[in-house]
C-alpha positions as CSV (number, residue, x, y, z in Angstrom):
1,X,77.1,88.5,92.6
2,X,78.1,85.9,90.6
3,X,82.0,84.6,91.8
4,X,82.4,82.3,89.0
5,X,82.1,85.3,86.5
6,X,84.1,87.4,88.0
7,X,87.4,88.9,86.7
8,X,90.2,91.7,87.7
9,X,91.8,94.1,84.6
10,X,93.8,96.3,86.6
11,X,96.5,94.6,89.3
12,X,100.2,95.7,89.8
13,X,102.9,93.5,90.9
14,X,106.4,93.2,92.1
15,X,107.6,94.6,88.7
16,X,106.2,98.1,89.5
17,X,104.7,99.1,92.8
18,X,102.3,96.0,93.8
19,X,103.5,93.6,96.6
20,X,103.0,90.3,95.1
21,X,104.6,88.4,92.5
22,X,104.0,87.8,89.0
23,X,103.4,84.2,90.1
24,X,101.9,85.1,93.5
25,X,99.5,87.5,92.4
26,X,98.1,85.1,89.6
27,X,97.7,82.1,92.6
28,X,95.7,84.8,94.4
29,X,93.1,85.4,91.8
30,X,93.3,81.5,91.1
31,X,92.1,81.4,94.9
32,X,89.8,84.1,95.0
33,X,87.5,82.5,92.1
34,X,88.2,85.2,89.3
35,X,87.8,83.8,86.1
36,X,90.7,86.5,84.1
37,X,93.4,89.0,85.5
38,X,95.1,91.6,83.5
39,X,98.2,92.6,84.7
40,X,99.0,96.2,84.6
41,X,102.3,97.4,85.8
42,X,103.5,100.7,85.8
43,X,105.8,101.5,82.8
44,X,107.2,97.6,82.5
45,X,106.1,94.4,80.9
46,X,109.0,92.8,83.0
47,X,106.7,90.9,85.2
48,X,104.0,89.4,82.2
49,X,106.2,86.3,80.7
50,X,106.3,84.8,84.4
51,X,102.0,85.5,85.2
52,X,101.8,84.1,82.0
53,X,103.5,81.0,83.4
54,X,101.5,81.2,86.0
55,X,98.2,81.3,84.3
56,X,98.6,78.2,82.8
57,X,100.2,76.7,86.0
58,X,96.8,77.6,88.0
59,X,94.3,77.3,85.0
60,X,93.4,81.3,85.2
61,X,93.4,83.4,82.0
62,X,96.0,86.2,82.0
63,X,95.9,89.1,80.1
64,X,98.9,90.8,79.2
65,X,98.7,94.9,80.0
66,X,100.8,97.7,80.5
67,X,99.7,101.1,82.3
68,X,101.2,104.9,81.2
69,X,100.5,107.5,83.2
70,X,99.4,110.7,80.8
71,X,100.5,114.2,80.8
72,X,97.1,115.9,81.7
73,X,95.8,119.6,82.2
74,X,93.8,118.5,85.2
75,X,93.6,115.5,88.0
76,X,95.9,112.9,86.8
77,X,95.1,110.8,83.5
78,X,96.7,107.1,83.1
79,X,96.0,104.8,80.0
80,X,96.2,100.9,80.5
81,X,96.7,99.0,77.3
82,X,95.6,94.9,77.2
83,X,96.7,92.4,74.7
84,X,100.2,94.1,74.6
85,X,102.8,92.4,72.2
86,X,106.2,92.8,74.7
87,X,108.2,92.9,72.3
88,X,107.0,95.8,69.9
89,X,109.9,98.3,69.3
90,X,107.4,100.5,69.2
91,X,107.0,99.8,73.0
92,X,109.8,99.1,74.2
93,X,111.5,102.3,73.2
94,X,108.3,104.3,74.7
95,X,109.1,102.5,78.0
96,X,112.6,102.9,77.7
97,X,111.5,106.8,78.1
98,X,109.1,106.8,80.4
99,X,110.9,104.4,82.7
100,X,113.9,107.1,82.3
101,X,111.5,109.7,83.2
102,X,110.7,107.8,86.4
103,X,114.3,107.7,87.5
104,X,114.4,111.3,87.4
105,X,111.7,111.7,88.9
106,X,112.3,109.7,92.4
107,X,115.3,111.5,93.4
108,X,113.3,114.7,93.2
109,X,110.6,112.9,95.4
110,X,113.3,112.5,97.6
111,X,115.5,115.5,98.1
112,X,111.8,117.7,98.9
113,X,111.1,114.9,101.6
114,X,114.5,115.8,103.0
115,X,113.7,119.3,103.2
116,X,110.4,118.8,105.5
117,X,112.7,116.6,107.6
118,X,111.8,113.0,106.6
119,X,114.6,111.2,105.2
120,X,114.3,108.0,102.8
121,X,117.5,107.0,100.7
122,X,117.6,105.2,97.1
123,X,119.1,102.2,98.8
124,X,115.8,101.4,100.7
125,X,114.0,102.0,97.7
126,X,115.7,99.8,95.7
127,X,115.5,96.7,98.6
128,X,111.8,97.2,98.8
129,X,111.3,97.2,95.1
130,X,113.4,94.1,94.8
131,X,114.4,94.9,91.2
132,X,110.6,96.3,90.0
133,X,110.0,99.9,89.0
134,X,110.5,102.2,91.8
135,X,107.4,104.7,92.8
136,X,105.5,106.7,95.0
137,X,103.9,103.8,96.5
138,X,107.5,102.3,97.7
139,X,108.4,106.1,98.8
140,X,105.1,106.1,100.8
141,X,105.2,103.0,102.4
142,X,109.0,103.9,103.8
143,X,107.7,106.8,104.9
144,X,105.4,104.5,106.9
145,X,108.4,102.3,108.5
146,X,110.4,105.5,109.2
147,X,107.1,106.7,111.1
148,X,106.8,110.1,109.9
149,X,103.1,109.3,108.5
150,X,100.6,106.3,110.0
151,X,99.3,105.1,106.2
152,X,100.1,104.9,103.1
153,X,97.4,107.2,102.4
154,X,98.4,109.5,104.4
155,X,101.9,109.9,102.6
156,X,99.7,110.5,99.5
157,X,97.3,112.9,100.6
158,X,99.8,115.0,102.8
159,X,102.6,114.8,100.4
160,X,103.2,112.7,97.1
161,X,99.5,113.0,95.5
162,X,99.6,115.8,92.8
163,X,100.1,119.5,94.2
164,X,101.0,117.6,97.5
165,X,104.4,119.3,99.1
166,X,107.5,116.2,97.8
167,X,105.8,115.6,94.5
168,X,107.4,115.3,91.6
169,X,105.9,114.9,87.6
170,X,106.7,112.0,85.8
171,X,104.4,112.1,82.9
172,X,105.9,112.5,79.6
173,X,103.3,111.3,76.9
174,X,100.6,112.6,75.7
175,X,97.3,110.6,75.4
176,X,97.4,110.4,71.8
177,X,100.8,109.4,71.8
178,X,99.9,106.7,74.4
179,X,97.5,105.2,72.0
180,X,99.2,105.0,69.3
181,X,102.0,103.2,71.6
182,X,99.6,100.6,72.7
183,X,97.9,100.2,68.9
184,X,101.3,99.6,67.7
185,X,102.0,97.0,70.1
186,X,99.1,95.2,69.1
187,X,96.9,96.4,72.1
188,X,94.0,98.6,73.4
189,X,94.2,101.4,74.7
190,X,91.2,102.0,77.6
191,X,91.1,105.3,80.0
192,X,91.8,104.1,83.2
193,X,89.6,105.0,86.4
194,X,88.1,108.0,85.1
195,X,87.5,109.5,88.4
196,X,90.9,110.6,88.2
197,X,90.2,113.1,86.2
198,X,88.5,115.0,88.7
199,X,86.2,116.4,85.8
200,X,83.4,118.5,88.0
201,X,80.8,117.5,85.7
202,X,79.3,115.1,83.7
203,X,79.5,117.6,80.7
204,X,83.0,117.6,81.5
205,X,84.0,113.9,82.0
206,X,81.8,113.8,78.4
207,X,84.0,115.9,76.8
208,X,87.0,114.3,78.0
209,X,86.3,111.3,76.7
210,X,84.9,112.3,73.3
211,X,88.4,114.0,72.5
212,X,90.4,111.2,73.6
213,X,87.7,109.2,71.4
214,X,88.3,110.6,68.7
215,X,92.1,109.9,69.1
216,X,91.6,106.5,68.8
217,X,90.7,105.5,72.5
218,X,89.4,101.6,72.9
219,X,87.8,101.1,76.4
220,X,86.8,103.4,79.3
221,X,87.3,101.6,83.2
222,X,84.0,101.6,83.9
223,X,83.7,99.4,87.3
224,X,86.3,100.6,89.5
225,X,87.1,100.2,93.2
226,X,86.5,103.8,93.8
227,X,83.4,104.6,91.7
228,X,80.2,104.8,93.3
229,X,77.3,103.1,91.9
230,X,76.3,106.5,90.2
231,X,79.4,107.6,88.8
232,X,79.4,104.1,87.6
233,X,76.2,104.4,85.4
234,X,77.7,108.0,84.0
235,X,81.1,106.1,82.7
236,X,79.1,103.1,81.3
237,X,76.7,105.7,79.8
238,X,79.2,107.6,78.3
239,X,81.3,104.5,77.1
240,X,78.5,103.7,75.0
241,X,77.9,107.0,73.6
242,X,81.3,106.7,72.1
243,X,81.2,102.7,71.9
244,X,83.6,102.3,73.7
245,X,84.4,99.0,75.4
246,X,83.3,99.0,79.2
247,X,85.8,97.2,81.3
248,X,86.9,97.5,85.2
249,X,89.8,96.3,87.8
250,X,90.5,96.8,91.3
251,X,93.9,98.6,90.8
252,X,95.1,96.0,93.4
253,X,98.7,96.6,95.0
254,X,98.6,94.2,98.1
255,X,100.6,96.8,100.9
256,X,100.8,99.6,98.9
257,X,96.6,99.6,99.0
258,X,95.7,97.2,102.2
259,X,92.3,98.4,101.3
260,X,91.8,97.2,98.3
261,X,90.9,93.3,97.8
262,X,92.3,91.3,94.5
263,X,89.2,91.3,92.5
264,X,86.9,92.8,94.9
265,X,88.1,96.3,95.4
266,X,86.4,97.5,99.0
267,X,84.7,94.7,99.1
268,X,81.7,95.1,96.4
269,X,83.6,95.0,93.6
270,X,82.8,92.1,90.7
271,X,84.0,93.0,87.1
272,X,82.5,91.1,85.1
273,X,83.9,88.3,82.3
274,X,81.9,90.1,79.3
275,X,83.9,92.7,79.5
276,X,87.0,90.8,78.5
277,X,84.6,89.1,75.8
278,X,83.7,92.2,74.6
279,X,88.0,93.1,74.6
280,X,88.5,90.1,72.3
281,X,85.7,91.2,70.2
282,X,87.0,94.8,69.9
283,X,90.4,93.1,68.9
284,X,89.3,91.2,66.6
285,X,87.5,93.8,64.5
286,X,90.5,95.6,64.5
287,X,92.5,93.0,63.0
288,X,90.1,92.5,60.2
């Protein structure tokens, strides 16, 4: 594994549900050898114009991102977009929605936790996020300090993961309307961690992906922190197929995923620099 060529396109911060500052995230990677981060936050660019700052301050290339999550007929769908402009209208009203939708969405979270006896108020919420997007992540690691569950993972597999008993939808858009968010802003729009999906075959996860292809779809997260090697080679496979741009992240979140290193995922991970390289070069073509 080569460190020096190393990079992360998929890490959360304080402006969503990560743990670590704009700024503090960034020093990490610049610590941990990467050679390019994108940061990704859920439903806000709040957190990019201070990592960008950052980047400079610690010599380590920052990618500006964005991720939505997508209204989907099976598993959950979310679409990360790189090389966002901040300040497209066309973006900032789409956030202003789903950021709304969010909102709603919490104290729902909340009242069914109340029901099965395990109390967490707004206020807490709002002095964990310190000002960021509020999500299940925060929810789930108060449920950890109240004691009702021993890990964050267990709040999600017991209770706030999809079909679990206090969850909540959130997602309004649909993936081509996602897409032609992120295009508008300037950006690409790539399939995040298409595991998630929870397509039962390769057939399926094919066919996914060729209709969300043809919508327009840039990139495919290929390299993931938890793909196995084999599912791996299907996503590359099938990003080619549709030449689409492989790329890959850790979907770091400091204590809201202790499990999951900056840049290394569980502990094998190594995403490497072409595929920001082959980002730029998809960009570029488009622009022409």
């Amino acid at each position: 594994m080569d460190i020096d060529n190393c990079c992360d396109l998929h890490v959360h911060t304080t402006a969503s549900d990560g743990s670590d500052s704009p700024e503090g995230l960034v020093a990490l990677a610049a610590g941990a050898g990467l050679k390019a981060i994108a940061v990704t936050d859920h439903d806000t660019t709040a957190g990019l114009e201070e990592a960008a700052r950052a980047g400079k301050k610690f010599g380590i290339e920052v990618i500006p991102g964005v991720e939505f999550s997508i209204n989907s007929q099976t598993g959950d769908m979310h679409m990360l977009g790189y090389y966002i402009q901040a300040g497209s209208g066309s973006l900032k009203t789409a956030l202003s929605r789903v950021q709304a939708a969010r909102a709603r969405r919490n104290p729902l979270i909340l009242e069914r936790l109340e029901r099965l006896g395990m109390p967490v108020s707004q206020e807490e919420l709002e002095e964990t996020s310190k000002g960021g997007q509020i999500g299940r992540p925060h929810i789930a690691r108060a449920m950890v300090r109240h004691g009702y569950v021993n890990s964050v993972g267990e709040a999600f597999a017991r209770y706030l993961r999809k079909g679990g008993s206090a969850y909540a939808p959130k997602s309004i858009l649909t993936p081509s309307e996602a897409i032609g968010i992120i295009h508008e802003s300037g950006g690409l729009a790539v399939l995040a961690h298409p595991i998630s999906l929870a397509c039962e075959t390769r057939d399926a996860l094919d066919n996914a992906v060729s209709a969300l292809a043809l919508k327009g779809l840039d990139g495919m997260e290929c390299y993931y922190s938890e793909h196995g090697r084999d599912f791996m080679e299907i996503c590359l496979a099938i990003a080619g197929k549709y030449r689409l741009v492989a790329t890959g992240g850790s979907d770091y979140h400091g204590k809201a995923k202790p499990q999951i290193a900056l840049g290394r995922g569980r502990g094998g991970l190594c995403v490497p620099y072409e595929c920001v390289k082959a980002l730029k070069a998809k960009l570029k073509n488009m622009e022409i």
